[in-house]
C-alpha positions as CSV (number, residue, x, y, z in Angstrom):
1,X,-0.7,-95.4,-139.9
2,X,2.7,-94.2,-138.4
3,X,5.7,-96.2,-140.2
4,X,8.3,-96.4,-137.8
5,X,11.9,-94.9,-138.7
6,X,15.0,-97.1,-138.7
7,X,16.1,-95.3,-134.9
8,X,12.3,-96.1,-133.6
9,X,12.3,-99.9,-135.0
10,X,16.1,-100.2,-133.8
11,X,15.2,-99.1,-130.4
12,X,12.2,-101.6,-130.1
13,X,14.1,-104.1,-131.2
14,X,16.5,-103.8,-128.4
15,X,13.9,-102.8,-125.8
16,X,12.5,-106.8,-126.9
17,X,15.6,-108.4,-126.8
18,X,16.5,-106.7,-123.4
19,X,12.9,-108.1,-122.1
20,X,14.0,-111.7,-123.4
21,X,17.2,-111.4,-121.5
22,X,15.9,-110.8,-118.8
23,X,13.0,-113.2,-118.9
24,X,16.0,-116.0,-119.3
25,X,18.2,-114.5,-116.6
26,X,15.2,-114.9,-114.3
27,X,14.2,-118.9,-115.5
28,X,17.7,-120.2,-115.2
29,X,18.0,-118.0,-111.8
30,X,14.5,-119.8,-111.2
31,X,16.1,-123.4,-112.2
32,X,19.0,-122.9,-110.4
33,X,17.1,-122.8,-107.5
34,X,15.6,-125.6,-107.6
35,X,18.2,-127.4,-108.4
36,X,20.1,-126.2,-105.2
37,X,16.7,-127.0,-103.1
38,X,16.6,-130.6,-104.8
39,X,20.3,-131.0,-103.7
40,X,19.6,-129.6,-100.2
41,X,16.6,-132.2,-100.2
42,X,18.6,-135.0,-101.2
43,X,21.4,-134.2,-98.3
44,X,18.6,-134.0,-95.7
45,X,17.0,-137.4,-96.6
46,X,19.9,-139.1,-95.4
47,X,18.7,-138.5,-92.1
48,X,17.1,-140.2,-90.4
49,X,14.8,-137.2,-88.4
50,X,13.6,-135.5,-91.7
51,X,9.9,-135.7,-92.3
52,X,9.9,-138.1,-95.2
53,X,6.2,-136.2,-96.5
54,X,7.3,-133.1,-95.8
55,X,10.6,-134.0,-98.0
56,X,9.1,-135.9,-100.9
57,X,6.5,-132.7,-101.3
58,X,9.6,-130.1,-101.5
59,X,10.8,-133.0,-104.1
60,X,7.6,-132.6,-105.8
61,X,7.1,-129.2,-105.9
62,X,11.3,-128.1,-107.0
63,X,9.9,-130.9,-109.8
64,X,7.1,-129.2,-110.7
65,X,8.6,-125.6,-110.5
66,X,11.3,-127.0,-112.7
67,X,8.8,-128.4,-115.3
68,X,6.9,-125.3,-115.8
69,X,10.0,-122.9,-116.1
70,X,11.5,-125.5,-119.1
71,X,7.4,-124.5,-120.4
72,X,8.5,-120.8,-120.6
73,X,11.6,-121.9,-122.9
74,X,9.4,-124.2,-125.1
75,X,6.9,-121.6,-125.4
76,X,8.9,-118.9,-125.8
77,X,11.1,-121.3,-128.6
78,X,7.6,-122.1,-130.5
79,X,6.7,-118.2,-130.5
80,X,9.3,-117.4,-131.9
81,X,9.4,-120.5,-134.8
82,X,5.6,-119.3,-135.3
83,X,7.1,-115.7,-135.9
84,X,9.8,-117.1,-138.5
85,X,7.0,-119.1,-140.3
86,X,4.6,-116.0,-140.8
87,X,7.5,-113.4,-141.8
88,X,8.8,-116.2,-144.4
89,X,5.0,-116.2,-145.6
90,X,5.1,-112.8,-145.9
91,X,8.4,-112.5,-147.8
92,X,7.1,-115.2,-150.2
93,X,3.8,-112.4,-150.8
94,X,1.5,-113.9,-149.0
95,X,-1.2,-111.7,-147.1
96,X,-0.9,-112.6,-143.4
97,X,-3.3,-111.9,-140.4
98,X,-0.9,-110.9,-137.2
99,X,-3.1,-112.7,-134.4
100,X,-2.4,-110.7,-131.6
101,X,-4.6,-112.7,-129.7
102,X,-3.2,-115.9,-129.8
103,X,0.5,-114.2,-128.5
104,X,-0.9,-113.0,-125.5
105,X,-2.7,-116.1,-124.5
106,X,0.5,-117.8,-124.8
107,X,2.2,-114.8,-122.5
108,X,-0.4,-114.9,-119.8
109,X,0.3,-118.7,-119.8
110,X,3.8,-117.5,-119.6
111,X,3.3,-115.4,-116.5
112,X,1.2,-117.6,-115.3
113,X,3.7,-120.6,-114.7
114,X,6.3,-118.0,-113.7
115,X,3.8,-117.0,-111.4
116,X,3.9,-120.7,-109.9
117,X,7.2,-121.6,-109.7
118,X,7.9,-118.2,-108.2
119,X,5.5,-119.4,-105.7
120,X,6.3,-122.9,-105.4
121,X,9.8,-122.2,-104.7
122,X,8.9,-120.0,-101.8
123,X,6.9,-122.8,-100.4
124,X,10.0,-125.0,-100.7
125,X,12.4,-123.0,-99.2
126,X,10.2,-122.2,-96.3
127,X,9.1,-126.1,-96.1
128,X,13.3,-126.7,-96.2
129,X,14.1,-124.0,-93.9
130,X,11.2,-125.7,-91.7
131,X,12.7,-128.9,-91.6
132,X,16.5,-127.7,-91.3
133,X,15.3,-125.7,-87.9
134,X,13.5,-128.4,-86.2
């Protein structure tokens, strides 16, 4: 087994927090989003023409969007206390097993809801943009 050099393990640590960035910049872009929809939403239901269903499911849908984005940043934010836990076990001398396969359960579940509320914004805008134009 290869140990890494101090350049190698430096580089990789930046590649991963350039990754974490930009999986951030991309849910608060996401969040944003759907706030703006939510606030377009609430204008529009002032009148009296808007489809009330077709409004209350753009409602639902910036809501559940919204909901699985803050699931990124608790899943991300319990990775990462599960990380701290194991390297303090192994500081302390304790022999720990690295599960890889629980980490990339939880990032496919990541994707996953990004995935989603990628999609279920798209719906919303094109729902919104529907009931803007007619």
């Amino acid at each position: 087994m290869k140990i890494a050099t101090e350049e190698e393990f430096e580089f990789t640590q930046r590649l991963g927090d350039k990754a974490s960035e930009a999986n951030y910049a991309l849910w608060n872009a996401l969040l944003t989003g759907n706030g703006l929809i939510l606030a377009a939403a609430a204008f529009l239901s002032s009148s009296e023409y808007v489809d009330r269903v077709l409004l209350f499911s753009i409602i639902v849908g910036a809501a559940i969007g919204s909901a699985l984005l803050v699931g990124n940043f608790r899943a991300t934010q319990n990775f990462y206390i599960q990380l701290g836990k194991e390297y303090g076990r192994i500081l302390q001398g304790e022999k720990v097993d690295p599960s890889t396969e629980s980490a990339e359960l939880g990032h496919e579940q990541v994707r996953c809801r990004e995935n989603t509320a990628l999609a279920l914004i798209t719906v919303e805008l094109i729902l919104l943009a529907g009931m803007i134009a007619f």
